[in-house]
C-alpha positions as CSV (number, residue, x, y, z in Angstrom):
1,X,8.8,41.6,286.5
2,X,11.3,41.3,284.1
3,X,10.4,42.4,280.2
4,X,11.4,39.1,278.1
5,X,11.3,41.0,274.7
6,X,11.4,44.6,275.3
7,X,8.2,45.6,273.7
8,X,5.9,48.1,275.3
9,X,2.2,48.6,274.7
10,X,1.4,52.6,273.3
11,X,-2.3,53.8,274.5
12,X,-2.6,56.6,272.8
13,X,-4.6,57.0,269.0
14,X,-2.1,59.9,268.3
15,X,-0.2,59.0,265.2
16,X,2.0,61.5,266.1
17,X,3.2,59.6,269.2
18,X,4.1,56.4,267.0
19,X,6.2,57.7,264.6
20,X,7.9,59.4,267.1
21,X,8.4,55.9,269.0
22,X,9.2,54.0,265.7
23,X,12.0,56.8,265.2
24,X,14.0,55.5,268.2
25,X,13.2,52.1,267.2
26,X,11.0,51.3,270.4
27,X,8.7,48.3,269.1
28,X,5.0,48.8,270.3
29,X,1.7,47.1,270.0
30,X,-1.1,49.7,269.7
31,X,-3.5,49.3,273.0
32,X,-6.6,50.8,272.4
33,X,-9.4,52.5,274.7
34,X,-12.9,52.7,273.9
35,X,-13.4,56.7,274.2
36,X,-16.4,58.4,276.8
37,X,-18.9,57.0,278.1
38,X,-17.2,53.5,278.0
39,X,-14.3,54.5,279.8
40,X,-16.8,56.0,282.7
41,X,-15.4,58.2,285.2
42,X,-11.8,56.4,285.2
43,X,-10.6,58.8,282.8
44,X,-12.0,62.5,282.1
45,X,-10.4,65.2,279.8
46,X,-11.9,67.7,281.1
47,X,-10.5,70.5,283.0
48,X,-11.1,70.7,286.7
49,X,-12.1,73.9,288.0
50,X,-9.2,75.4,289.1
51,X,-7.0,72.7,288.0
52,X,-3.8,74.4,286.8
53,X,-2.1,73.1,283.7
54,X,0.9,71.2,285.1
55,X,-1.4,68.9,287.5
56,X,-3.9,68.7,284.5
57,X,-1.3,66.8,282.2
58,X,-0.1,64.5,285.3
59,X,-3.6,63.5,286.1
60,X,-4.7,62.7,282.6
61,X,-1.8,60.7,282.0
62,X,-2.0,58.5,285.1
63,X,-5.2,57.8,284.7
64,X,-5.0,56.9,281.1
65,X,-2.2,54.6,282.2
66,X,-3.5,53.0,285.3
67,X,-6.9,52.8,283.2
68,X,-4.5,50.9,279.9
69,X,-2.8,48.9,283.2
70,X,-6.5,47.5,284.5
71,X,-7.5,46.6,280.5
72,X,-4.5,44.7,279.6
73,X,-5.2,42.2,283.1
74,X,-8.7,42.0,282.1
75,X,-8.0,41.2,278.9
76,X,-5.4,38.8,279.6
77,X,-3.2,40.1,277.2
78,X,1.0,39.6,277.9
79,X,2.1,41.9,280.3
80,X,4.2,44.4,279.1
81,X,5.2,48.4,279.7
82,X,2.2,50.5,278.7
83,X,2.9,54.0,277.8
84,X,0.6,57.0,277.6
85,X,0.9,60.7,277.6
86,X,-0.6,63.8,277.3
87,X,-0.5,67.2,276.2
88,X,-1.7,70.7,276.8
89,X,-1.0,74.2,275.8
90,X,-1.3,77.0,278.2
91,X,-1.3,80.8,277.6
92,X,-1.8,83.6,280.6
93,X,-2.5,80.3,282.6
94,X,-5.3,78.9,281.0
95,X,-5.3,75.5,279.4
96,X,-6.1,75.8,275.5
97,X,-7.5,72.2,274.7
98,X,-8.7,71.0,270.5
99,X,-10.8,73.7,268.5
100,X,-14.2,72.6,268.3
101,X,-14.5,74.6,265.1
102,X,-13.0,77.1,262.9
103,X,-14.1,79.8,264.8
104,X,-13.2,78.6,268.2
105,X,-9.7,77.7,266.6
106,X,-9.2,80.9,265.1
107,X,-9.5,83.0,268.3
108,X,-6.9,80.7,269.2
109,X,-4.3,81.1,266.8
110,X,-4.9,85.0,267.4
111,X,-4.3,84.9,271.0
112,X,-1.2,82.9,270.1
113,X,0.2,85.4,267.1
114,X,3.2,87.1,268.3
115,X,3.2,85.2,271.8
116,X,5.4,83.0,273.8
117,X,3.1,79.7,275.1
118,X,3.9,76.6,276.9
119,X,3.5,73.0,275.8
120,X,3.3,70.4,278.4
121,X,3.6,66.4,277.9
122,X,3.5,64.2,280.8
123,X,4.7,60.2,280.2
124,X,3.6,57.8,282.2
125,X,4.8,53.8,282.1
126,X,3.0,51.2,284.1
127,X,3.9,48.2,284.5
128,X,3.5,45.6,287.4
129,X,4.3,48.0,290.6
130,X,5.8,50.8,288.3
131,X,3.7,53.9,287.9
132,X,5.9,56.5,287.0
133,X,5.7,59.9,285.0
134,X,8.1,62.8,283.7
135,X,6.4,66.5,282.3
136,X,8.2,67.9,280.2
137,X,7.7,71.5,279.5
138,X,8.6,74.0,276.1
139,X,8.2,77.7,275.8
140,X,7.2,78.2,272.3
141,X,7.4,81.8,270.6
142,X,5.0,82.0,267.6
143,X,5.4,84.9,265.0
144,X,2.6,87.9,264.6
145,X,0.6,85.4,262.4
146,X,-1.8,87.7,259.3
147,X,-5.4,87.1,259.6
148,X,-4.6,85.5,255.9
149,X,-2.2,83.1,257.0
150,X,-5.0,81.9,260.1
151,X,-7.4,81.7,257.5
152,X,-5.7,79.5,255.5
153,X,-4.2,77.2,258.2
154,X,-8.0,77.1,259.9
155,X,-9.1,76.2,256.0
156,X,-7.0,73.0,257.0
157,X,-8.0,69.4,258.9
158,X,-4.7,70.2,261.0
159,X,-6.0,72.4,263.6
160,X,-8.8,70.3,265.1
161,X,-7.4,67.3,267.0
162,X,-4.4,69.0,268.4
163,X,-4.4,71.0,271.7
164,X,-3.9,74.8,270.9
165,X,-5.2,74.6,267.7
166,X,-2.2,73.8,265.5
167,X,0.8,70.9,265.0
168,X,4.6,72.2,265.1
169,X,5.1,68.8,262.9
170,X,2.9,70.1,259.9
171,X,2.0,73.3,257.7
172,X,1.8,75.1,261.5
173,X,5.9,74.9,261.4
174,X,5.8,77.9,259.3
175,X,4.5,80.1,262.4
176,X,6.9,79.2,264.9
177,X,9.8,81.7,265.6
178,X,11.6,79.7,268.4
179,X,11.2,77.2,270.8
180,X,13.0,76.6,274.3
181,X,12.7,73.0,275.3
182,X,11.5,69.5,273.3
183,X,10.7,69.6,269.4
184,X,9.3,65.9,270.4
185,X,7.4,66.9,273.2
186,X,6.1,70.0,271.7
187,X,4.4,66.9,269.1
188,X,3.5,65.0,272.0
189,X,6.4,62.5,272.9
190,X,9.2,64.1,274.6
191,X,11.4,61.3,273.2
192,X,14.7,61.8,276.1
193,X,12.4,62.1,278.6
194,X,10.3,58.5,277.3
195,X,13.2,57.0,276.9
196,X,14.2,57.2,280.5
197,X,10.9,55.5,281.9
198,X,11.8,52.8,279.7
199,X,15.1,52.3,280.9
200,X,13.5,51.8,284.9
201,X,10.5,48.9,282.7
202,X,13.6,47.6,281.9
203,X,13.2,48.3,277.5
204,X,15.4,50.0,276.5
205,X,19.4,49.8,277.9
């Protein structure tokens, strides 16, 4: 089905992921998802036992986006690309979700002081018999962070929605040494990466 005027619909209540999107001037309606239990077992954030961090992302993202797909028929709402995403942080292996508190996000941000972590995003665009999804993944060194400075950052509202426990696009810049890979995906939208899948929905040229 062809797209008649290149607008896409963004699951996703990140506000992170819209400005990205508005940066590269793709226009978007906002598409949104009652949260657990309404959504029932069609999407789960939890981890799987076992479930390593690269099929985690692909999972989560498909399913929100097959999940967006079956709402916007239902809803008889135009058809249109729908994009979601999702993104982890992994250390040693094991998949660092959002803090429940300060203390739980201050063992964090210890086991990431002076460490080299990875952030994965997967996008995912559906859209009539497109399902397709690209992960992009970042190695991200953070300096030997002082129990001050965790303190202080932890004192903050930034740490608890944001897997890992802290956002490269706020006061959490000030910890990060280098990055290898996607400054866009590292906030959740690796931008090149999006921009592809909406070349195949036919949105962008």
């Amino acid at each position: 089905m062809k797209v008649l005027d290149k607008k896409i619909y963004l699951a996703s209540k990140s506000p992170r992921r819209r400005e990205l999107l508005r940066q590269v001037g793709v226009d978007f309606d906002l598409l949104m998802l009652r949260s657990d239990p309404a959504r029932g077992a069609d999407v789960t954030e939890d981890v799987r036992p076992g479930e390593p961090a690269h099929e985690y992302v692909v999972r989560v993202a498909l399913e929100k986006g097959a999940f967006a797909w079956r709402v916007l028929q239902q809803r008889r709402q135009p058809l249109r690309p729908v994009l979601t995403a999702d993104t982890t942080v992994t250390l040693d292996d094991e998949i660092l979700g959002k803090p429940a508190d300060p203390a739980e996000a201050t063992a964090m941000l210890e086991r990431l002081s002076g460490r080299t972590h990875q952030v994965l995003t997967t996008v995912a665009v559906h859209f009539t018999d497109m399902a397709e999804h690209v992960t992009q993944v970042s190695n991200v060194r953070f300096a030997r962070l002082t129990p001050q400075a965790i303190r202080a950052y932890c004192a903050t509202p930034e740490p608890y929605d944001k897997a890992g426990a802290y956002g490269i696009q706020g006061l959490a810049a000030l910890f990060v040494e280098h990055i290898e890979g996607s400054h866009s995906g590292i906030m959740g939208l690796p931008l090149f990466e999006t921009a592809a899948l909406l070349r195949k929905a036919g949105v962008l040229i």
